[in-house]
C-alpha positions as a Markdown table, in Angstrom:
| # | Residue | x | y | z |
|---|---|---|---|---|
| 1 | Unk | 110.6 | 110.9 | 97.7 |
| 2 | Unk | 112.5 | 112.8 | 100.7 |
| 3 | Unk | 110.1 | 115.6 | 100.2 |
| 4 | Unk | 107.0 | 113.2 | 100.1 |
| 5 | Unk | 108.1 | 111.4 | 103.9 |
| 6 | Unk | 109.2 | 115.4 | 105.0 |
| 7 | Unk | 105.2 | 116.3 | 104.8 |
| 8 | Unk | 104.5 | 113.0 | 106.6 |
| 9 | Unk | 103.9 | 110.8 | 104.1 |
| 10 | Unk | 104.3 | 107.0 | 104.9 |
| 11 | Unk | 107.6 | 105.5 | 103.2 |
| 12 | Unk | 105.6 | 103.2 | 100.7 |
| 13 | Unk | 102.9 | 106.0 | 100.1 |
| 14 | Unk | 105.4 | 108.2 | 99.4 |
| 15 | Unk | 107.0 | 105.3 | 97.0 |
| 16 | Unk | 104.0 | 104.9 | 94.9 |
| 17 | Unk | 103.7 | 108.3 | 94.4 |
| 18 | Unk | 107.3 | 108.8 | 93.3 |
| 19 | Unk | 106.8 | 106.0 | 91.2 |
| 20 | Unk | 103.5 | 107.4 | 89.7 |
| 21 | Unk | 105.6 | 110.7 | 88.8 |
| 22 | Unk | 108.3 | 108.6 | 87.2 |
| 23 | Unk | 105.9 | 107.0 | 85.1 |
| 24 | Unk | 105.2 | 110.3 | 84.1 |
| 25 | Unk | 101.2 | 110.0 | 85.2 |
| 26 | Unk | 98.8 | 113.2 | 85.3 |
| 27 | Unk | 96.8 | 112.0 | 88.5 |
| 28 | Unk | 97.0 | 109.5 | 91.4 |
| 29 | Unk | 93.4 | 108.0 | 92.7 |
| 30 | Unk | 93.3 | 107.3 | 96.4 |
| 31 | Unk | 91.0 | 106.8 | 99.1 |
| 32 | Unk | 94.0 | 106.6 | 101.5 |
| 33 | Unk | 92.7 | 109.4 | 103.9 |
| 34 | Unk | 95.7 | 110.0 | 105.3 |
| 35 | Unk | 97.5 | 111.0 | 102.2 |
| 36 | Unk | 94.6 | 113.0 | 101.0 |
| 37 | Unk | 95.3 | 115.3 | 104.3 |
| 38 | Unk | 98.3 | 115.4 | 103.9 |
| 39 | Unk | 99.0 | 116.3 | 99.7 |
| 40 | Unk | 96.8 | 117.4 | 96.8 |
| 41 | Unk | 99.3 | 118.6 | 94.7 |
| 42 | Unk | 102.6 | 117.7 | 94.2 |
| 43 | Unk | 104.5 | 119.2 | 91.6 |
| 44 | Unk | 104.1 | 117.1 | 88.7 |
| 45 | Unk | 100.7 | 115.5 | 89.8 |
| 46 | Unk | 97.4 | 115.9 | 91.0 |
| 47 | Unk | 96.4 | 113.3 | 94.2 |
| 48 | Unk | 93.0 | 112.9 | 94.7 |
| 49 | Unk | 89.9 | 111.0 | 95.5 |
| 50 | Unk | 88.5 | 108.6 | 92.7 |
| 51 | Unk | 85.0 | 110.2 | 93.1 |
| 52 | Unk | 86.3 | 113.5 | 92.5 |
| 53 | Unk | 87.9 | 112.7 | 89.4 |
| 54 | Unk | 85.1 | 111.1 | 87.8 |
| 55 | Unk | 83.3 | 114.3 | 88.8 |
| 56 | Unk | 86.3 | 116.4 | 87.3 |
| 57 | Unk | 86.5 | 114.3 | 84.3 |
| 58 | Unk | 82.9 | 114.4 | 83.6 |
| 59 | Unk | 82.5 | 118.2 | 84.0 |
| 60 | Unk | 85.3 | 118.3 | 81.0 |
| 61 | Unk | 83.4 | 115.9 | 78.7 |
């Protein structure tokens, strides 16, 4: 979680992203625009945009 508030994260974004990874999840959806500037990637998940993953997710179908 350190590393997530280092890059500017808010504490309780950076929380439910920690928590997300704990849980072992493959992406987190957001619309938060300030987290979507700041992280894509973060080592064991992918951060982005619920519109973009439908598209993603579609394109794979």
């Amino acid at each position: 979680m350190n590393e997530l508030t280092a890059i500017g994260l808010k504490s309780l974004d950076a929380l439910h992203i920690a928590c997300a990874v704990s849980l072992q999840c493959q992406h987190f959806l957001t619309v938060d625009k300030g987290i979507l500037k700041r992280i894509t990637e973060y080592s064991e998940i992918k951060i982005m945009n619920p519109v973009n993953f439908i598209i993603e997710w579609e394109a794979a179908q």
